[in-house]
TISEBA-821528 format. One record per residue (C-alpha): x, y, z; residue number from 1. Coordinates in pm, 1 decimal, m for minus. Layout:
N
         x         y         z  num
         X         Y         Z  NUM
...
***
This chain:
119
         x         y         z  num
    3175.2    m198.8   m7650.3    1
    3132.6      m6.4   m7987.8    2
    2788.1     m12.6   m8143.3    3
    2736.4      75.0   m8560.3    4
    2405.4     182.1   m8690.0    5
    2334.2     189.0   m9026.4    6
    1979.8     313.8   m9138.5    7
    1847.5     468.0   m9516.2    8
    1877.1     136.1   m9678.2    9
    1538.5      48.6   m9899.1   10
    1405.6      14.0  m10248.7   11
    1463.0     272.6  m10549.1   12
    1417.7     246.4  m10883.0   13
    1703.4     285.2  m11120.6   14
    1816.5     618.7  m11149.6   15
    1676.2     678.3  m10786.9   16
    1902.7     797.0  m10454.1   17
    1982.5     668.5  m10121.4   18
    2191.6     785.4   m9860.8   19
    2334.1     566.6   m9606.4   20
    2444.0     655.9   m9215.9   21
    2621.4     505.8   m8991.7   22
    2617.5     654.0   m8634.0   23
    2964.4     459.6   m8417.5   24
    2880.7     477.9   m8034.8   25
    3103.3     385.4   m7761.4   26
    3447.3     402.7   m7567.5   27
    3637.1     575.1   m7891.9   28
    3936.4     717.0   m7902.7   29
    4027.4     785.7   m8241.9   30
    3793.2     707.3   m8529.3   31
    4063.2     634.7   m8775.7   32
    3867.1     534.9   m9094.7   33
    3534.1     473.3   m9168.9   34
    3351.0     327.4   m9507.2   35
    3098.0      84.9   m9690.4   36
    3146.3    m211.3   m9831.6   37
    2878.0    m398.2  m10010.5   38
    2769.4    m771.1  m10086.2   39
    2572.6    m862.3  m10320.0   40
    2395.6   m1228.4  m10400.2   41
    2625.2   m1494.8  m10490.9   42
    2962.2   m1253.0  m10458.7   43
    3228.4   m1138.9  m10256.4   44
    3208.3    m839.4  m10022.3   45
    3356.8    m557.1  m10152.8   46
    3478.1    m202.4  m10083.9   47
    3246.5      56.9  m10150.3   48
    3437.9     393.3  m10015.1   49
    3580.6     489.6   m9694.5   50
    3716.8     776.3   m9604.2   51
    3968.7     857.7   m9314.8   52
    3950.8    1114.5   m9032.7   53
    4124.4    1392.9   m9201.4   54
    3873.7    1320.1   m9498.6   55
    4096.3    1115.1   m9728.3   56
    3903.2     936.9   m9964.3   57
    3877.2     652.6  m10228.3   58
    3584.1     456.8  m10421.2   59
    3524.8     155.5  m10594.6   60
    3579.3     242.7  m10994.6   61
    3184.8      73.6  m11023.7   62
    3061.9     394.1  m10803.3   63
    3314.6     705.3  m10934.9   64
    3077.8    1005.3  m11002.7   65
    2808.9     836.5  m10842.7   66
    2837.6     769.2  m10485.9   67
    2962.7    1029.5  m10240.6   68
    3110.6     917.2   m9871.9   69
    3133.5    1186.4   m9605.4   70
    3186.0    1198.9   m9244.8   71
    3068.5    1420.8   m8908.6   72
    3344.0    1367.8   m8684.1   73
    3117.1    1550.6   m8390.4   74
    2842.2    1310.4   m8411.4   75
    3091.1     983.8   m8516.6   76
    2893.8     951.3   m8865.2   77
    2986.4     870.4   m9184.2   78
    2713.7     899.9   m9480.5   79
    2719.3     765.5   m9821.7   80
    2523.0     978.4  m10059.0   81
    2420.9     704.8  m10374.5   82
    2298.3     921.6  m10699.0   83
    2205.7     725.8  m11026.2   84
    2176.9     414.7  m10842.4   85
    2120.4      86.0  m11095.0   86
    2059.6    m269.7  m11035.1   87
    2383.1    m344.6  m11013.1   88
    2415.2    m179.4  m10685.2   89
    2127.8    m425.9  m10523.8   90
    2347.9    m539.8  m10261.9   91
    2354.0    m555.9   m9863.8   92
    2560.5    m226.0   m9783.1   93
    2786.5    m286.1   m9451.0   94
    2938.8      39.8   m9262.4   95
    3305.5     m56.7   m9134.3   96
    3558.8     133.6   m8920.5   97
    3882.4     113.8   m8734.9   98
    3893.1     307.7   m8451.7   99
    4097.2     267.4   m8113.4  100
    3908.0     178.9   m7843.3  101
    3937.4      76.6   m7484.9  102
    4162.6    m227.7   m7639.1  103
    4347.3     m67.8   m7893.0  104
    4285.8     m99.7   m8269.7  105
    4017.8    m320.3   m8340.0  106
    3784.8    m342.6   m8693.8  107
    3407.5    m305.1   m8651.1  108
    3121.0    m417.3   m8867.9  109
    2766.7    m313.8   m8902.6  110
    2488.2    m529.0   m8907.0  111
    2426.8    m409.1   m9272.5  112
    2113.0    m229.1   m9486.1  113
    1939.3    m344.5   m9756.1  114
    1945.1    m137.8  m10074.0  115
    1718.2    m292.6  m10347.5  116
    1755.6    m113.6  m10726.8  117
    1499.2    m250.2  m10919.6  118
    1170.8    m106.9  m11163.6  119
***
């Protein structure tokens, strides 16, 4: 069974920083990608950034310049450094990854974290 942890969610006000982890734990083979998506109230859930395991990455347009995803392939981590956060990025932030396990590919969610951008 693979486990996500996400922690460093919380309350900032505009202009503020966050960053995000998300520790993967478990049978894994092959951590092939790994991101954040977010939803906020009343919308869809959408892609954040992810980044894959060579350190490919791409980012929502809403979060260019702002947000920074990075990985630690040693400790199965990937971190999402949020700079000049504003109230548009209130939202429940999820950690995602596909990774092959003990029964093959398979798509893993977080429980999510709470980041709150408000003055």
């Amino acid at each position: 069974q693979v486990q996500l942890v996400e922690s460093g969610g919380g309350s900032v006000q505009p202009g503020g920083s966050l960053r995000l982890s998300c520790a993967a734990s478990g049978r894994i083979f092959d951590l092939i990608r790994m991101g954040w998506y977010r939803q906020a109230p009343g919308k869809e859930r959408e892609l954040v950034a992810r980044i894959t395991r060579t350190g490919l990455t791409n980012y929502a347009d809403s979060v260019k310049g702002r947000f920074t995803i990075s990985r630690d392939n040693a400790k199965s981590t990937v971190y999402l450094q949020m700079n000049s956060l504003e109230p548009e990025d209130t939202a429940v932030y999820y950690c995602n990854t596909g990774l092959i396990g003990d029964g093959g590919y398979m798509d893993y969610w977080g429980k999510g974290t709470l980041v709150t951008v408000s003055s």
